[in-house]
N, C-alpha and C positions, 0 to 999 in steps of 0.2 A: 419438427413439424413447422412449413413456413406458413403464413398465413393466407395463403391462394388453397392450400390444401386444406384447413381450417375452415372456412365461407365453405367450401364445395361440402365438404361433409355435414357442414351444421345444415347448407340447404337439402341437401339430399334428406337427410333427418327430417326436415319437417315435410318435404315435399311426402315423404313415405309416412308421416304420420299422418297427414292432412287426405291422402289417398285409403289410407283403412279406415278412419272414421267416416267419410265423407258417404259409404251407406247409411250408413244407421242415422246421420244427422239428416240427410234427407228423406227416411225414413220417418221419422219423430216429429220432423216440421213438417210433412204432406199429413200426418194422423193428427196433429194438431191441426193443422188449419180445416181438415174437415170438420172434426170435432167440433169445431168452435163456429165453424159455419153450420152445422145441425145445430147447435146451442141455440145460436142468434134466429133460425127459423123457427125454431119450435118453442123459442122464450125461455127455454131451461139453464137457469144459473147456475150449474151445481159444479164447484172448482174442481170435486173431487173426480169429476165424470172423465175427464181427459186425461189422466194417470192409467188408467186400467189399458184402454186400449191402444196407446202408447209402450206401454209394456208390453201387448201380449206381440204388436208389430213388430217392434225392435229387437224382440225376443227370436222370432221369427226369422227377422232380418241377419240377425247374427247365425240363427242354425244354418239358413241359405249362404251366406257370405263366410260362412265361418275357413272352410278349406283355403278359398283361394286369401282371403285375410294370413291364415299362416301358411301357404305357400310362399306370398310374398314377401312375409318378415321373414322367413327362411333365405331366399334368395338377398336380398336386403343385408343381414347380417352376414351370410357369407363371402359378398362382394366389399362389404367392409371389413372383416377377418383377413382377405386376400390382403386389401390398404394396408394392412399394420405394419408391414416391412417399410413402407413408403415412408408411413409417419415418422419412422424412428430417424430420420432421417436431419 
């Protein structure tokens, strides 16, 4: 494996991780910051109150997102299974 083939697979990697989490993370940060903006209007301090509905979002968020999430690791891994003749190289 040279290392032009090395860079391209490690970015590929993160570009494809960075693409299936990137629902859910902006899922959790838009319920957080409402969260926290009903907090600050309504004066309620309570740490605990932004867990719950953050959960049931991102919960959500994954049932919605869940298919095409493993469609793409699916096509992802297979296009890197295809690579492996390359690597051995």
């Amino acid at each position: 494996m040279n290392v032009e083939l090395a860079v391209d697979v490690i970015i590929s990697m993160i570009a494809q991780s960075i693409m299936l989490v990137s629902p859910l993370m902006i899922t959790a940060i838009s319920v957080g910051l409402l969260v926290s903006l009903f907090q600050s209007i309504t004066s309620i301090q309570e740490q605990t109150l932004t867990f719950v509905p953050k959960l049931v979002a991102v919960a959500v968020a994954i049932m919605v997102s869940a298919n095409w999430m493993i469609k793409s690791l699916v096509e992802f891994a297979t296009a890197f299974i295809q690579r492996l003749p390359d690597m051995a190289k």
